[in-house]
N, C-alpha and C positions, 0 to 999 in steps of 0.2 A: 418343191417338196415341203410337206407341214405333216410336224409331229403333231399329233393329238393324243392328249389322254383324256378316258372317261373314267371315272373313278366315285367308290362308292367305299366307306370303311365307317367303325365304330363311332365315329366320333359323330355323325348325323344318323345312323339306321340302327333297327332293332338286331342282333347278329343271326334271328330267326330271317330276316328279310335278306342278306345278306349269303343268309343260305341257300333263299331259293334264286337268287341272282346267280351264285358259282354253277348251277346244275350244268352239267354237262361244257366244261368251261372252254373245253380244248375245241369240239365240233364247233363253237362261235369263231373261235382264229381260222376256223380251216375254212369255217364256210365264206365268210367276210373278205377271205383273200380269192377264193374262189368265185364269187360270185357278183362283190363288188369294183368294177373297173378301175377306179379311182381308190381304192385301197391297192398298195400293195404291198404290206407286210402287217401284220398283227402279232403282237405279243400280249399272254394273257398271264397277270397276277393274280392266283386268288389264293389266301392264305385264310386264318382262323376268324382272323377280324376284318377285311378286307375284302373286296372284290374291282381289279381292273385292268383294262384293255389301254394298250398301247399301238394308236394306230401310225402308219405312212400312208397318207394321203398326197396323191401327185399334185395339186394345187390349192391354193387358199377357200377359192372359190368351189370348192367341191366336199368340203368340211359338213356342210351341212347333210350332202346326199350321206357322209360316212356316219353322223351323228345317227340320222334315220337307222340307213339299217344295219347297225349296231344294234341300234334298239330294239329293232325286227327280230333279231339273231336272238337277242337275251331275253325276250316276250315269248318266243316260241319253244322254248325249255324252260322257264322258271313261272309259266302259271300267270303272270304279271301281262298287261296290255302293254302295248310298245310306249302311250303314255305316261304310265304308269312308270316304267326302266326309266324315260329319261328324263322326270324330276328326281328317280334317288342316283343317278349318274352325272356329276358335279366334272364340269369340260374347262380342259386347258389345254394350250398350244403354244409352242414354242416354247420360249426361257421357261414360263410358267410350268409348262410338262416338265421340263427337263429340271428344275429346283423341286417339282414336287416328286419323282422319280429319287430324285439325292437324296431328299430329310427322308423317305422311307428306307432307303436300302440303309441310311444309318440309325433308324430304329429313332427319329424323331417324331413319327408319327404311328407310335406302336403304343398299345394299351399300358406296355411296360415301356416308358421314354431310356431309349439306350441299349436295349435289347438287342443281342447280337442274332437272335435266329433267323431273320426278314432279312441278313444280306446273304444267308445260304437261297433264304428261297426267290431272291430277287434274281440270284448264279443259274438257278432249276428252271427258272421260268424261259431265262431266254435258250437253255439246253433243251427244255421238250420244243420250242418254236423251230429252231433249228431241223430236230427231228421231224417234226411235221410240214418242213418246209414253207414258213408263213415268216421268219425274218428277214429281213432287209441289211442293206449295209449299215442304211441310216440306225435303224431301231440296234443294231450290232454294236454301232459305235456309241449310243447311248445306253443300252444296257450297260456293256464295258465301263463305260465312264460311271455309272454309277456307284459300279464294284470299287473304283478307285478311290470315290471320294468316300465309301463306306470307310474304308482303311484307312485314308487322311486325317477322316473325324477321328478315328481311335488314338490314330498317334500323334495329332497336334492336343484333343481335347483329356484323351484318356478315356472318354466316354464311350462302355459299352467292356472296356477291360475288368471291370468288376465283374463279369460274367450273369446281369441283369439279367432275366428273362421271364418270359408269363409260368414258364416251368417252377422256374426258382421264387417268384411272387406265392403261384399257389401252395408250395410246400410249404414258405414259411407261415401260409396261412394256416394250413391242412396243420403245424407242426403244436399249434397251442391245445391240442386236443387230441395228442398220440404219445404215446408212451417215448421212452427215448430211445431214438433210431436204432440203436444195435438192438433192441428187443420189435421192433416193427414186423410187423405179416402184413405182406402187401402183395397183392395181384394188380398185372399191370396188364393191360388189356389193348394189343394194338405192340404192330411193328412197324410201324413207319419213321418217318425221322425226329414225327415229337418222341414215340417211345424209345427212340436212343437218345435224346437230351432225356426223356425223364430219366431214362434205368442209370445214365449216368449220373445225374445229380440225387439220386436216394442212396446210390453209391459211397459220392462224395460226403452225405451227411453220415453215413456208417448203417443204413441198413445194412443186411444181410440176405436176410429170407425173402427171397423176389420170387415170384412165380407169372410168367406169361403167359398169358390165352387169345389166341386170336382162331378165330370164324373160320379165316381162308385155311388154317392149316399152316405158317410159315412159321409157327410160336415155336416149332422144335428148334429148327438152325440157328434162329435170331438168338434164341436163350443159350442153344450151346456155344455161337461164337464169341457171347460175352460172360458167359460164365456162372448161369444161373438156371433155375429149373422150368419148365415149362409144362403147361396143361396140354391133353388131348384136346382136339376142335370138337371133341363128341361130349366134353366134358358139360355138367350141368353146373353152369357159371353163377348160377344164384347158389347154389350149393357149396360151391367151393369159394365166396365170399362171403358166406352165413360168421364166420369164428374168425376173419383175419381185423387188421387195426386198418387198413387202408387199402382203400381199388384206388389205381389213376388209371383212367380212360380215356384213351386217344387213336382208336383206330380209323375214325370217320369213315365208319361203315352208314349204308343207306338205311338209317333206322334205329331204334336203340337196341343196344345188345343186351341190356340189362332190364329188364322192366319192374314196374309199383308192384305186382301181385306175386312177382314170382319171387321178390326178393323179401317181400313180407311173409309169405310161405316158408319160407324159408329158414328165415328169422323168429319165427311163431312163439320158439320155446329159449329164444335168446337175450339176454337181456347185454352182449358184448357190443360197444357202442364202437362205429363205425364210420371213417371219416370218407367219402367219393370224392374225388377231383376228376371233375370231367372235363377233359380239354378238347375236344370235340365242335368242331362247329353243328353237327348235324345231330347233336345230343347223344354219348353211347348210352346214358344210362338217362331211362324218364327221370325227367326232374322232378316229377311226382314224389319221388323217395325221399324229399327231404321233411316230410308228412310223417316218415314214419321215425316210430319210437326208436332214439339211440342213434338215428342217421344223421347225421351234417354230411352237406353238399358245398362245395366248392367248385364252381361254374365258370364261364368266362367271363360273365357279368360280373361276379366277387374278386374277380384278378383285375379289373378294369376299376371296380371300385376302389381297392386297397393300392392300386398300382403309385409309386415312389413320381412325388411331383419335381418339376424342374427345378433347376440351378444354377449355376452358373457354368457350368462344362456344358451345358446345355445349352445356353443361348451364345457362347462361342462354337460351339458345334452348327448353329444357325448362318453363322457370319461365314463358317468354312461352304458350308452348303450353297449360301447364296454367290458368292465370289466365286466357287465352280460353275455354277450354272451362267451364270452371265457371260464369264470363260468359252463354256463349252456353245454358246449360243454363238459367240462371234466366232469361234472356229470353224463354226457350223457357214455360218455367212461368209464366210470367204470363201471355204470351201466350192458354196455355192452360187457365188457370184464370180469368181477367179476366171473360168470358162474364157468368159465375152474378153475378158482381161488377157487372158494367153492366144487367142484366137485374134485379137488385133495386133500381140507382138510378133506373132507368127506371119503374120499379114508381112508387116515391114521388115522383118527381120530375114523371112526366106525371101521375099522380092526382092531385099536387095542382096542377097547373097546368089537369086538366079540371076538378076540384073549384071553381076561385078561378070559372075561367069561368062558370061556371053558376051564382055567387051573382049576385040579380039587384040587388045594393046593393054599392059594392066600395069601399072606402076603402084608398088607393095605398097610404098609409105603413100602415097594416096589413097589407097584400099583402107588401110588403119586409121588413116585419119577420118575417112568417111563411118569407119565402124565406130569410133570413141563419137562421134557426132551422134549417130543415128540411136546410139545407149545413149546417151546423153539426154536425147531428146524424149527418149520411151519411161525414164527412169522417174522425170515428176510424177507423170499423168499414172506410171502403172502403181509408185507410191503413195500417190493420193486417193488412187481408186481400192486400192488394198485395205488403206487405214478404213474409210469412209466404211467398206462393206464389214470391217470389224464392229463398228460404232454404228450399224446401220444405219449409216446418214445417205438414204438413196438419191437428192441429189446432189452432193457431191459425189459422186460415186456418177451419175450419169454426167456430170459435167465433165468428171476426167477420161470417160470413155470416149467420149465425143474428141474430148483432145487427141487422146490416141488414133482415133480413126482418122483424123483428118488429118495427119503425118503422110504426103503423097510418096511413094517409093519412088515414082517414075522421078521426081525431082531430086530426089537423092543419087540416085544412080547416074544424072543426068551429070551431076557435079563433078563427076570423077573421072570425066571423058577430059 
């Protein structure tokens, strides 16, 4: 079995390229387990800045047919030729997946370094796989792990306890150019889980006056269960952002919600200056609007630029991540190599236990003397073959099997007559 990851995020692609890589992200898991023999389990990450697939592939040698159609999968919903997916999808295996899996779910590979929201959504990712039935044990147990070492980084480094986020970047970007929060009008566009980190952190800075509008209709409950008011889905959304101080947009609807003409319409006889934070990968509001008179835009590209560089909690948060993954790689090897390992102590162990059985004269303290020999003799070769598969050292590891196997039962058994 071999972990693969393909992985594509901000830090080498434009986050337009990156959007049309996420289309339809879930039917790549389903169909890749579906369809490819040699896959058997996929989990899919794609957040704001990000896009990637986490494969189980049953052998080393079958990595490449998974690479192909991977690529196949994400070429045939993003527009992109299958060549084209697999220069911007950047491939690791093993340790390598499993360290780069850790530094994201702790927010070391996020726009904002430290950032706690990627280890909620690294939790979601392997819960829709689950749902769609595309996870594996293996991909289970390193999701898991990664959730762990989220939380290790928080409480050895501290990193990510400041409540860092591309949320909290863009407000305080949004904030040099808005009145002071208990006076703010803000329309917040989108109920999904960036609009409950944002509604809660315009909260925490002391707006007041929120109003939510969302497309689908769900802007009523979401607003009422946290305490704020909501627009109609029929409402005319350039209209009722014409006179407020601030939209944050994050529904990541197919399209913008907000568009150049209709909000300059809108605006015509306005001279009230207007701050958009769009958190959206699929753009809610054309970015065209930062054209017009009185609008600043705030993008993920301006959270990416301003985002808070490293530190030293930071490159200790590295050291924790690398030492889990190396960890969790020889766990993994032993796990996987153990088998061949318990299947020859099983050999001698039950041979000679039907062996003793079947003498029809049995003398106890020669029975126990034959047992402390026979652990005796199993206990080097199955502790040097155990270390060896931790330290992947494969032949040591095949030399201590070979010991094990060549322990004859019929000779032990023979001893005790």
């Amino acid at each position: 079995m071999v972990l693969l990851s393909l992985a594509a995020s901000h830090h080498d692609l434009d986050l337009d390229v990156l959007e049309r890589l996420s289309s339809d992200v879930q039917a790549v898991a389903s169909e890749l387990v579906g369809s490819v023999a040699s896959v058997s389990g996929a989990v899919v990450l794609a957040t704001c800045n990000r896009f990637e697939l986490y494969l189980e592939v049953d052998d080393a040698a079958h990595t490449p047919q998974a690479r192909a159609a991977a690529a196949d999968a994400v070429a045939g919903r993003s527009g992109y030729t299958a060549a084209q997916v697999g220069t911007h999808l950047r491939v690791r295996a093993g340790t390598d997946a499993a360290e780069h899996l850790f530094s994201v779910a702790s927010g070391l590979d996020s726009m904002v370094v430290g950032e706690r929201e990627i280890a909620g959504q690294v939790r979601r990712a392997l819960t829709t796989a689950r749902r769609d039935r595309t996870t594996t044990s293996g991909l289970e147990s390193l999701f898991q792990a990664a959730s762990r070492v989220s939380r290790q980084v928080e409480s050895r480094t501290g990193l990510g306890a400041t409540g860092r986020s591309v949320v909290g970047v863009a407000l305080d970007i949004a904030e040099q150019h808005l009145p002071d929060w208990s006076s703010v009008r803000c329309v917040l566009i989108g109920t999904g889980s960036y609009a409950g980190a944002s509604l809660a952190a315009l909260k925490a800075r002391g707006a007041a006056d929120i109003r939510v509008f969302s497309a689908s209709g769900r802007a009523g409950a979401f607003a009422a269960a946290r305490g704020v008011r909501s627009l109609p889905a029929s409402a005319d959304l350039a209209a009722e952002v014409s006179d407020v101080d601030l939209v944050i947009a994050c529904s990541g609807a197919a399209g913008a919600v907000l568009g150049v003409d209709a909000l300059a319409e809108a605006r015509a006889a306005s001279s009230h200056e207007l701050t958009v934070v769009d958190l959206a990968l699929r753009h809610d509001v054309d970015p065209g609007v930062r054209a017009l008179p009185g609008v600043r835009l705030v993008s993920l590209h301006t959270v990416s630029e301003h985002a808070p560089a490293e530190h030293a909690a930071v490159r200790a948060a590295h050291d924790v991540v690398t030492a889990a993954a190396e960890a969790y790689e020889a766990d993994r090897r032993v796990r996987d190599w153990n088998p061949a390992v318990v299947a020859e102590r099983t050999r001698v162990l039950g041979g000679l236990e039907s062996g003793l059985s079947a003498l029809s004269e049995r003398d106890e303290r020669a029975e126990r003397a034959l047992r402390r020999r026979t652990r005796a003799a199993l206990h080097g070769p199955t502790v040097r073959a155990r270390e060896a598969a931790r330290l992947g050292d494969a032949a040591t590891y095949a030399e201590a099997l070979a010991e094990l196997a060549s322990i004859p039962v019929p000779a032990l058994v023979a001893d005790a007559r």
